[in-house]
N, C-alpha and C positions, 0 to 999 in steps of 0.2 A: 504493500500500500504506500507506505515512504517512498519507496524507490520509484514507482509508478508516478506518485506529485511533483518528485525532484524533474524524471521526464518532463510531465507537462509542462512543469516550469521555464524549464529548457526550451522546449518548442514557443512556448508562448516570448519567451522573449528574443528568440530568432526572429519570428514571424514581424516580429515589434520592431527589429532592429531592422530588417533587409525589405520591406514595404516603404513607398515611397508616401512619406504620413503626411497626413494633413495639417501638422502645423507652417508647411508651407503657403506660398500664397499664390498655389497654387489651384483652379476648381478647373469641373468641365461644363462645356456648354451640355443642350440638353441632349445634342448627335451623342456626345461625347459619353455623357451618360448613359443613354438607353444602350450606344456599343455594349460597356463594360457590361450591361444586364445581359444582355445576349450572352455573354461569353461567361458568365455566372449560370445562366442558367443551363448553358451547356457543359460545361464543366460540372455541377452538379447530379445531372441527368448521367454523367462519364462514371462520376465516384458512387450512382446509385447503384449501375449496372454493372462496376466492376465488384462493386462488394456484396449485392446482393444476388447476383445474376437470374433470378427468375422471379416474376412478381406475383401476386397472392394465391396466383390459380394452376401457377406452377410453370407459366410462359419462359420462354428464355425471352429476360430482357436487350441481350444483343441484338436481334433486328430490330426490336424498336430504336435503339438507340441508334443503329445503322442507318436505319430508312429517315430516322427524325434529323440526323444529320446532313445528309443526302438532298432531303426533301428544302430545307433551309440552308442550304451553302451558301449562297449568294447574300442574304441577311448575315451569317455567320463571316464570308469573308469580307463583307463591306464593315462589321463592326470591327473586325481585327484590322483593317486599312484604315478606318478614323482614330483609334487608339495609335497603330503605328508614324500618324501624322502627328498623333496630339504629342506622343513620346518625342521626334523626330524635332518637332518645336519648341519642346524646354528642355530637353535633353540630347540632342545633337544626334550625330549618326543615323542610323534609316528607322531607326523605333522597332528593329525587330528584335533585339536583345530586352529592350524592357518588354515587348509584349512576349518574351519567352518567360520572363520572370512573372509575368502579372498571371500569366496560365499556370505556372505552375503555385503561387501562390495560390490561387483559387482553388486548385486540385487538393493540396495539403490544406486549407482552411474547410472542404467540405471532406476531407479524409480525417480530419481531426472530430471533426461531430462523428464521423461512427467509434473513434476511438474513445470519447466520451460518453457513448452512448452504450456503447458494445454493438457489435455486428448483427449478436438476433434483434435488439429495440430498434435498432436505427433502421433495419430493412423491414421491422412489422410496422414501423411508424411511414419508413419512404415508400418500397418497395413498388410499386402502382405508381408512382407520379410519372415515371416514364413515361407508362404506356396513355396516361390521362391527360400529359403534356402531348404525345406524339398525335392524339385522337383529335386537337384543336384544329378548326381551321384558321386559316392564315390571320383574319381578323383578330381571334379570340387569342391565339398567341401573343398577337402584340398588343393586346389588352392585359396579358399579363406580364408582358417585358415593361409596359408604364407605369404600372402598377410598383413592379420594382425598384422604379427607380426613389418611390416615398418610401419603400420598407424593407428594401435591404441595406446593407453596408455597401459602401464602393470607394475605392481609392482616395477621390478625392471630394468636398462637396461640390454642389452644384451651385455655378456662380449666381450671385443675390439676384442680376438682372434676367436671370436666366428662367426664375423657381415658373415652373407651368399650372397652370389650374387645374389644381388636383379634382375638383368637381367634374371636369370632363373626362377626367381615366376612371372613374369611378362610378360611370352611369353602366 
């Protein structure tokens, strides 16, 4: 149990140290933001189907996750091209080192919730979001990529001129 908290402790202040934090003055527009949710929620959907690999009915989550990938690349690679611009603008070079670090960050921050959880909670609580994410149509998807961007975490805020009316992603 000690030795387990000292871990997490460790992780937890890695993660704190190599994240580009927001006490900079730096934010993103709201492109900028909905990106990073794309790529949250796809990384999430990665760490459900690698750790849990079949969802409640017994499906392999790998083609969902294949096909949901597949089906959405072009959303997926235009959010990783406005992240690679946004990097590319305050941090020099082509923005594809920081978007390898921002991916795998995500990866380890939704790999760290089954570590928290343990792998049977975490997949009887996720396990299905794949397949109930892969099942949206294009609309409904990106009704819940806006949604994300009032209720998840993300790199950086969203700049003040920027904040959108949350009353229209919530209809």
């Amino acid at each position: 149990m000690k030795k387990s908290f000292l871990v997490m402790i460790f992780l937890l202040s890695f993660l704190l140290e190599t994240s580009p934090t927001r006490a900079t003055s730096l934010c993103y527009n709201v492109r900028q933001m909905t990106a990073e949710q794309w790529l949250r929620l796809h990384s999430e959907l990665m760490v459900i189907t690698v750790s849990c690999g079949q969802n409640s009915s017994g499906e392999s989550l790998v083609p969902l996750y294949q096909n949901f990938t597949q089906e959405n690349i072009a959303s997926l690679q235009k959010a990783e091209a406005t992240l690679m611009k946004f990097y590319k603008d305050h941090y020099g070079g082509n923005g594809l080192q920081a978007l390898d670090k921002l991916r795998t960050r995500l990866g380890n921050e939704y790999g760290l919730k089954v570590a928290e959880l343990s792998t049977p909670r975490y997949c009887q609580q996720f396990q299905d979001k794949v397949e109930s994410i892969y099942h949206l149509t294009p609309t409904q998807l990106n009704i819940v990529v806006q949604r994300m961007t009032h209720n998840e975490k993300s790199e950086f805020y969203l700049c003040p001129k920027q904040q959108p009316d949350i009353a229209k992603t919530r209809q």
